[in-house]
MOPAC internal coordinates of N, CA, C and O (Angstrom, degrees):
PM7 1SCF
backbone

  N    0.0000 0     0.00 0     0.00 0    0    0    0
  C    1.4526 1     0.00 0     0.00 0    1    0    0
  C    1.5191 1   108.79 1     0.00 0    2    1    0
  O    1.2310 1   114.16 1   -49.14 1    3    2    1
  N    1.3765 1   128.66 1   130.86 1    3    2    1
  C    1.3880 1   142.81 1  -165.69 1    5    3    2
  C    2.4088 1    94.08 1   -78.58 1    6    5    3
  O    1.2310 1   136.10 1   -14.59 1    7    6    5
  N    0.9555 1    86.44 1   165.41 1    7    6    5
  C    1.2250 1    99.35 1   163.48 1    9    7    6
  C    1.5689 1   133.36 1  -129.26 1   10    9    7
  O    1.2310 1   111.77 1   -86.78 1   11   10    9
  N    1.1281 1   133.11 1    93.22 1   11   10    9
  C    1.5590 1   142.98 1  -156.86 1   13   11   10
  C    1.1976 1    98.68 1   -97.98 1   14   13   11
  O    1.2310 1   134.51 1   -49.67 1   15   14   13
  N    1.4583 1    89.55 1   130.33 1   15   14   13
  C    1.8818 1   121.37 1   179.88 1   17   15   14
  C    1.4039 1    87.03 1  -100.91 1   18   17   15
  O    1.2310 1   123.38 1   -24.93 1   19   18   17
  N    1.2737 1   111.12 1   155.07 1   19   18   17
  C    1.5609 1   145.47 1  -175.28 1   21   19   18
  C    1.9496 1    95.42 1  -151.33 1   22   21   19
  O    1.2310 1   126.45 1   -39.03 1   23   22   21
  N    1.6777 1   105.21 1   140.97 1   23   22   21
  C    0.8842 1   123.38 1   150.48 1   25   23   22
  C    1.5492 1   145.52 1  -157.63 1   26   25   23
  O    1.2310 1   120.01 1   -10.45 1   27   26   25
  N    1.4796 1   117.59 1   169.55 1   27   26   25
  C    1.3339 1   112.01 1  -140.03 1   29   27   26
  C    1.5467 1   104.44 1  -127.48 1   30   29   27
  O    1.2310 1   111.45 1   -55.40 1   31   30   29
  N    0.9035 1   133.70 1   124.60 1   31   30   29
  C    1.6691 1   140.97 1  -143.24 1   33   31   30
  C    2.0845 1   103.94 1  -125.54 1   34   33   31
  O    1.2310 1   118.70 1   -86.47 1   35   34   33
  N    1.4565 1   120.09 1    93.53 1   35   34   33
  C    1.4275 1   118.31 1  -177.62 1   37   35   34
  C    1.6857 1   100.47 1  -112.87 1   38   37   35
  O    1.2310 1   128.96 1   -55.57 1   39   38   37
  N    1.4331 1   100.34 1   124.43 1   39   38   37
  C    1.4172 1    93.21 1   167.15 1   41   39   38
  C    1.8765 1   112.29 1  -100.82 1   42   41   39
  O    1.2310 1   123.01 1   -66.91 1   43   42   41
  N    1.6870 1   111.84 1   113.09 1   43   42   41
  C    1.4257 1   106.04 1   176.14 1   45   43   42
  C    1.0911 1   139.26 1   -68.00 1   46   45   43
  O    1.2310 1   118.29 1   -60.68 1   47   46   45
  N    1.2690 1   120.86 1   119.32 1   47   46   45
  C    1.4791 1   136.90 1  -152.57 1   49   47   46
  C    1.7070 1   104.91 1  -113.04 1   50   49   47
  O    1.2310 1   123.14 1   -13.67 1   51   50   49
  N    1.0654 1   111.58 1   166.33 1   51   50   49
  C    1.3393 1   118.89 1  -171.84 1   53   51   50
  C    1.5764 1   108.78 1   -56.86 1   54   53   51
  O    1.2310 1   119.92 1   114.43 1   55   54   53
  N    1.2620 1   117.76 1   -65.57 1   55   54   53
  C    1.2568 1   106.34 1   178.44 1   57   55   54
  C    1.9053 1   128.79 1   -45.83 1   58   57   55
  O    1.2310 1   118.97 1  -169.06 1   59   58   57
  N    1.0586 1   119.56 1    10.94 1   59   58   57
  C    1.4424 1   125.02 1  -149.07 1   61   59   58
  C    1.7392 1    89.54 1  -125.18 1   62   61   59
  O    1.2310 1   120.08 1   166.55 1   63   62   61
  N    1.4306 1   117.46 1   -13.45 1   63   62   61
  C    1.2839 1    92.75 1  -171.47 1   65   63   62
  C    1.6518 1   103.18 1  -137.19 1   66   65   63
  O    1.2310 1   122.46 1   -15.47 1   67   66   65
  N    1.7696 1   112.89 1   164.53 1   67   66   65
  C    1.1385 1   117.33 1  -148.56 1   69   67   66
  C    1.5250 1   110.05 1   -62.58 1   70   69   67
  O    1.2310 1   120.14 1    54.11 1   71   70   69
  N    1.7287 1   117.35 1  -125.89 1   71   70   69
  C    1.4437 1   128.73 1  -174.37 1   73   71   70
  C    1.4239 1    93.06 1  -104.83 1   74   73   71
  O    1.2310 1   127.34 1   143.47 1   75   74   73
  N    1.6017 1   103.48 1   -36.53 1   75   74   73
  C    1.8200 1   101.26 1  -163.96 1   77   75   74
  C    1.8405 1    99.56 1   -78.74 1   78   77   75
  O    1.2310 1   116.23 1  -168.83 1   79   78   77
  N    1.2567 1   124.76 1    11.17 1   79   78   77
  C    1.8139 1   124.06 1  -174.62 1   81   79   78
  C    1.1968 1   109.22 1    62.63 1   82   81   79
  O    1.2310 1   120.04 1  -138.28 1   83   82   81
  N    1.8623 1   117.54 1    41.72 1   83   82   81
  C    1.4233 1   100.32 1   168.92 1   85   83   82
  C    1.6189 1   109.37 1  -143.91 1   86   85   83
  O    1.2310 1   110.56 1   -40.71 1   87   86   85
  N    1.3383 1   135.36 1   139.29 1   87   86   85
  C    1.5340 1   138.50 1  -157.85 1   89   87   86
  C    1.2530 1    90.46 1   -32.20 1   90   89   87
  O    1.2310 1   125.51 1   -38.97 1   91   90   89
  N    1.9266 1   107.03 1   141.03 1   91   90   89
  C    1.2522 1   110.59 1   164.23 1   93   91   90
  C    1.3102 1   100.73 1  -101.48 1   94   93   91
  O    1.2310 1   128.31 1   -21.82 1   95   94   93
  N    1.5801 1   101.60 1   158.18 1   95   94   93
  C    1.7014 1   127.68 1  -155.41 1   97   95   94
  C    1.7229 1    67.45 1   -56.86 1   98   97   95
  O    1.2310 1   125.53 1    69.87 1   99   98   97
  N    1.4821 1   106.98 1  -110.13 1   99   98   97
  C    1.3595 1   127.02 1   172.46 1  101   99   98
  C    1.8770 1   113.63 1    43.21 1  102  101   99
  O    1.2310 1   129.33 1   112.49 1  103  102  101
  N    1.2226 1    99.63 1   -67.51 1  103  102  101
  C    1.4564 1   122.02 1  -163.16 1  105  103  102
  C    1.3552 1    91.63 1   -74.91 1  106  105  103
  O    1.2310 1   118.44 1   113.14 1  107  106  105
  N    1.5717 1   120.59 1   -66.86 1  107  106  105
  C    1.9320 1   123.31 1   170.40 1  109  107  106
  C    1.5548 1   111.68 1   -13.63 1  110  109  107
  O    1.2310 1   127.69 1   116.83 1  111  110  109
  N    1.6981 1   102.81 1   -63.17 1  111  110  109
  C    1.8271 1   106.53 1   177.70 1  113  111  110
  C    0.8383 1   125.39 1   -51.63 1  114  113  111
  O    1.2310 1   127.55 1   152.66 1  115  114  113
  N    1.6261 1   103.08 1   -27.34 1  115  114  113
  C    1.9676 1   110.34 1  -165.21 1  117  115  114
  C    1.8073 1    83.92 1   -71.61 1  118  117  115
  O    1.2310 1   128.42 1   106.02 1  119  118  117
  N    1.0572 1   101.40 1   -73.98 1  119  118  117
  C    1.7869 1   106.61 1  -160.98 1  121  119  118
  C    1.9529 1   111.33 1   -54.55 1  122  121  119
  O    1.2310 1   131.27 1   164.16 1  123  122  121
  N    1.6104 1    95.85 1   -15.84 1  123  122  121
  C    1.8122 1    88.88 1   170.73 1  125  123  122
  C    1.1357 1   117.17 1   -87.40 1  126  125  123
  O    1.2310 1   120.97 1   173.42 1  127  126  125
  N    1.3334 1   115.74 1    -6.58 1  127  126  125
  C    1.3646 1   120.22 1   163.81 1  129  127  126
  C    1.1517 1   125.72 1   -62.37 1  130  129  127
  O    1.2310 1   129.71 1   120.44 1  131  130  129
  N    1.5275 1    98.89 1   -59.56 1  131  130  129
  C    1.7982 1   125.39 1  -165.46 1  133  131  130
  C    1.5896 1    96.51 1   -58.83 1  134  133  131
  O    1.2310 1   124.44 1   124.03 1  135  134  133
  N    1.4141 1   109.08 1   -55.97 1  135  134  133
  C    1.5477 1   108.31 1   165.63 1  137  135  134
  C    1.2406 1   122.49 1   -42.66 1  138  137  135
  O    1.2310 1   111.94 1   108.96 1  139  138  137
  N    1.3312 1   132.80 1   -71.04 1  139  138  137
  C    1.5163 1   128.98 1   155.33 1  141  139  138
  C    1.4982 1   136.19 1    -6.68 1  142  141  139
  O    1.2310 1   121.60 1   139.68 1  143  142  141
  N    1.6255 1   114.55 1   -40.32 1  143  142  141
  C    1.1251 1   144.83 1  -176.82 1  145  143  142
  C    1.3794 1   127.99 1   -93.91 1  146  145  143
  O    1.2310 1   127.35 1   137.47 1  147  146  145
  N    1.5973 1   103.47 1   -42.53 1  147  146  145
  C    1.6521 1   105.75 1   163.22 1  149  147  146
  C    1.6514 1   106.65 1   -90.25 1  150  149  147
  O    1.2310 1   115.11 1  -174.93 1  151  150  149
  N    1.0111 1   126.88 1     5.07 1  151  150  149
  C    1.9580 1   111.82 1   162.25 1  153  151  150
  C    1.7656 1    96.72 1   -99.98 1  154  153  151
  O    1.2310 1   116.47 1   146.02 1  155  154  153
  N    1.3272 1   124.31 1   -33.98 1  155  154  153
  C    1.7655 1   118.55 1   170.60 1  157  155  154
  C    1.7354 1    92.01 1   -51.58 1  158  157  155
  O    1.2310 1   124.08 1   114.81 1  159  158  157
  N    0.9285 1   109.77 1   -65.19 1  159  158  157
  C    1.9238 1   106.62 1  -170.77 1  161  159  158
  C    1.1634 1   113.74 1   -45.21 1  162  161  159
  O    1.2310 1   118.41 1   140.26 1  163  162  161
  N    1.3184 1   120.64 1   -39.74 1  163  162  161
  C    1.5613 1   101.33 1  -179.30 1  165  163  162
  C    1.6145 1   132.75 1   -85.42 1  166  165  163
  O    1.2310 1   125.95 1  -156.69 1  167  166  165
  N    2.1400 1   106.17 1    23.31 1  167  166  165
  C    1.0347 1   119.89 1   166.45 1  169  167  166
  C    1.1284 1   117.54 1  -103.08 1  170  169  167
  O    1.2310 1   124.77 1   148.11 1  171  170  169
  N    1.6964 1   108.46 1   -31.89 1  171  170  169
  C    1.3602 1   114.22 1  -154.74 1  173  171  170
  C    1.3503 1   107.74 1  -141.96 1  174  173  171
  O    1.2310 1   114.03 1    16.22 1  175  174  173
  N    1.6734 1   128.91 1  -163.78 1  175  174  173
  C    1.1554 1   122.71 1  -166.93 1  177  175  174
  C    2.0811 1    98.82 1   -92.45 1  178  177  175
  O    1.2310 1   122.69 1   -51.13 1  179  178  177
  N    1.2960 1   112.45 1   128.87 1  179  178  177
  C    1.2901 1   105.63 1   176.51 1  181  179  178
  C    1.7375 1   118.50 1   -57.87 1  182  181  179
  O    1.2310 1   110.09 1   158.16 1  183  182  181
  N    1.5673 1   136.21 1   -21.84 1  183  182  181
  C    1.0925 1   124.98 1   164.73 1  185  183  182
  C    1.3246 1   118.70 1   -90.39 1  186  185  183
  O    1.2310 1   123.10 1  -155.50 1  187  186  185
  N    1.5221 1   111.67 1    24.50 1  187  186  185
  C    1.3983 1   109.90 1   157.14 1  189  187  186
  C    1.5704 1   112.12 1  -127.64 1  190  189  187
  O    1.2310 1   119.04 1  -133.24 1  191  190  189
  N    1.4335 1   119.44 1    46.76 1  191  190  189
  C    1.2648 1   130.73 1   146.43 1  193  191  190
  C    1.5759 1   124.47 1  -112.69 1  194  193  191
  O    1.2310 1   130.35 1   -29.50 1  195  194  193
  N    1.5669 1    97.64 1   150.50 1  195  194  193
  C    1.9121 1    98.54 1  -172.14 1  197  195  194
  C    1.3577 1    82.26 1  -146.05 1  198  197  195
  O    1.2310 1   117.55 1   -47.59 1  199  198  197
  N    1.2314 1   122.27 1   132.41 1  199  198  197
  C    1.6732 1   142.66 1   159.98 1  201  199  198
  C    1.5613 1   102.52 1   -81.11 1  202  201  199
  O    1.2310 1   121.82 1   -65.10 1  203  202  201
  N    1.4803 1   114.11 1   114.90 1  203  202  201
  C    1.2931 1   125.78 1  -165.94 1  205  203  202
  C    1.3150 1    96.21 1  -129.86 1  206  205  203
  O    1.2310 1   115.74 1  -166.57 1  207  206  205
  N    1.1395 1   125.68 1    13.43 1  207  206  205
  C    1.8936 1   111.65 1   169.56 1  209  207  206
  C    1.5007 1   107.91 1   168.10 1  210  209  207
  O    1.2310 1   116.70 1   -67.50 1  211  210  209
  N    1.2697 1   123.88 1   112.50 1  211  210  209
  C    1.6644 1   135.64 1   172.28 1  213  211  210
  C    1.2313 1    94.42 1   -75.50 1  214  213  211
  O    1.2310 1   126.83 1   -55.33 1  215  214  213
  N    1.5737 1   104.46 1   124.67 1  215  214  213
  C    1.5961 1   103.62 1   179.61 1  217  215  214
  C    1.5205 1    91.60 1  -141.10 1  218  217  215
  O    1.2310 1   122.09 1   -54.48 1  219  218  217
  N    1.1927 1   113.60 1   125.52 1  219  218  217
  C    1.9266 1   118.57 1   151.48 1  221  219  218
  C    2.2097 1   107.81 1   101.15 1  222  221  219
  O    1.2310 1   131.49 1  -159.50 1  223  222  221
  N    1.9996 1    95.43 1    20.50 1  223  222  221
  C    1.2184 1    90.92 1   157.19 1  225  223  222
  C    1.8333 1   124.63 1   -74.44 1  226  225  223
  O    1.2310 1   122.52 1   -45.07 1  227  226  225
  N    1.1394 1   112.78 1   134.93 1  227  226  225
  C    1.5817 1   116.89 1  -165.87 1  229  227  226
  C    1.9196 1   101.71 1  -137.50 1  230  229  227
  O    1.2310 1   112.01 1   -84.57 1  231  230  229
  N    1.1197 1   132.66 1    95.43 1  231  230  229
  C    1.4105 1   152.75 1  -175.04 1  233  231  230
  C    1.6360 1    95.52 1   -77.05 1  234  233  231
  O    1.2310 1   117.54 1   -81.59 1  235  234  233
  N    1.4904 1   122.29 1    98.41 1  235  234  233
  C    1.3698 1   101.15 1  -173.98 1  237  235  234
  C    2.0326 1    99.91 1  -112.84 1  238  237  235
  O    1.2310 1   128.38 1   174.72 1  239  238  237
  N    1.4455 1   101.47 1    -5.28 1  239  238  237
  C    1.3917 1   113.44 1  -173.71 1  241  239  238
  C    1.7585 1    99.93 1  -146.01 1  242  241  239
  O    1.2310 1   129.91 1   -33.05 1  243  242  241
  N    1.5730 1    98.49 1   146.95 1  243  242  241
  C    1.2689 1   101.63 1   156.21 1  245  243  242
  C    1.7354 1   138.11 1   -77.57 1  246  245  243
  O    1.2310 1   125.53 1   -36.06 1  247  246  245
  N    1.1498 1   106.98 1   143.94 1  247  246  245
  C    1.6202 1   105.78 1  -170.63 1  249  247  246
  C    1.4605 1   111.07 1  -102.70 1  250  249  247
  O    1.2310 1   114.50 1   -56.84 1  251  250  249
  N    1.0231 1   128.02 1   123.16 1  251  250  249
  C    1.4376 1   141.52 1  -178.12 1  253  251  250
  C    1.8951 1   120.31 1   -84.71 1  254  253  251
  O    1.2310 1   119.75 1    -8.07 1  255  254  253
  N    1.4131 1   118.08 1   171.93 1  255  254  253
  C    1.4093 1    90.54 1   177.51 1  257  255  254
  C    1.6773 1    89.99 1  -108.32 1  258  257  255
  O    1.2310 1   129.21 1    -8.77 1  259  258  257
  N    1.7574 1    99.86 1   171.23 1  259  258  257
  C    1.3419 1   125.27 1  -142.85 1  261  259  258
  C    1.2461 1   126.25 1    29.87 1  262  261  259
  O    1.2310 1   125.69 1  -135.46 1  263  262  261
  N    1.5621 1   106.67 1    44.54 1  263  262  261
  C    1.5066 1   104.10 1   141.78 1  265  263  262
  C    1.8923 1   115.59 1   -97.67 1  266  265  263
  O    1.2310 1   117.80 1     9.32 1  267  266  265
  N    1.0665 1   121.80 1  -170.68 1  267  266  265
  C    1.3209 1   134.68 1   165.50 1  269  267  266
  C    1.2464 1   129.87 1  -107.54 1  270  269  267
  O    1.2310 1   118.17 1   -77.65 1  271  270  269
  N    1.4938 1   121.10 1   102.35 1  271  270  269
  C    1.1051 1   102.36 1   157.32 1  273  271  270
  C    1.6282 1   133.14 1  -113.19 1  274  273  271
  O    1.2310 1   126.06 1   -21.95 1  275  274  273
  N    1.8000 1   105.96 1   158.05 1  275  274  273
  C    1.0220 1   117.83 1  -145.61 1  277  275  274
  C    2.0882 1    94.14 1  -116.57 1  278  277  275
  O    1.2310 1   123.73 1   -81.02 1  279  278  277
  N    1.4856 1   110.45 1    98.98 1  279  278  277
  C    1.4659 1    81.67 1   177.25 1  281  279  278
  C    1.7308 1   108.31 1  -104.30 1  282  281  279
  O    1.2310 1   109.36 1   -34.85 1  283  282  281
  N    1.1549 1   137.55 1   145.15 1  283  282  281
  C    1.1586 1   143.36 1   175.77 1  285  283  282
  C    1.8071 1   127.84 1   -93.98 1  286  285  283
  O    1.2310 1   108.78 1   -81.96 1  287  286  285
  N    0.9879 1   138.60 1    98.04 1  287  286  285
  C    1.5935 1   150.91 1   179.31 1  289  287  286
  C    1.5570 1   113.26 1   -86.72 1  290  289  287
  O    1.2310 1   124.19 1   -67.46 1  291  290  289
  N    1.5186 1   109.57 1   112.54 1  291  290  289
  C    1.1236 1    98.94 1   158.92 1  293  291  290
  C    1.4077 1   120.46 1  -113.72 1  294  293  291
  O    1.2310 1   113.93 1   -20.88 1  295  294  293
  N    1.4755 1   129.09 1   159.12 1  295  294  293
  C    1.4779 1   141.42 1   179.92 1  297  295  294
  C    1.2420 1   110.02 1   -92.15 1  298  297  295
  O    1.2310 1   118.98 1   -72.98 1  299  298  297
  N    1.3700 1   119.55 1   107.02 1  299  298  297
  C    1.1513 1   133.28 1  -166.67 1  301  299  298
  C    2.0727 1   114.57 1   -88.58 1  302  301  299
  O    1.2310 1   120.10 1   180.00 1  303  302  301

C-alpha cells in the first residue's frame, strides 16, 4: 500500500497571531486539523470523520505574519 502526502498552504495574517506578533498556538490546531480532515476526505466520506486526538504538534520556531505556512498529512 503506497502512502499519500496531502498538503496544506496558510498564509499568516494579522489576525492569526498573538500580542507578542507571532502565530498563535490556537490558530496552528485550527488549520492542523482542517488539514487532517481534507486528506481523511479524500478517502472517505467527509461526515464520517471525527478528530479524536492532536498528536505530534512540535513549535520549534516562531511564525510571523506574511509568512507561509505549509502543513503536510500523510495517510498512513
Amino acid at each position: 500500500m503506497s502512502i499519500e502526502t496531502f498538503s496544506t498552504n496558510h498564509l499568516v495574517k494579522q489576525e492569526d497571531l498573538t500580542h507578542h506578533g507571532t502565530l498563535y498556538a490556537g490558530r496552528t490546531a485550527e488549520w492542523f486539523v482542517e488539514a487532517g480532515f481534507i486528506a481523511a476526505a479524500k478517502l472517505t466520506k467527509p461526515e464520517a470523520i471525527v478528530c479524536v486526538k492532536i498528536h505530534g504538534m512540535h513549535f520549534s520556531k516562531p511564525v510571523g505574519r506574511g509568512e507561509i505556512l505549509c502543513l503536510e498529512n500523510k495517510i498512513v
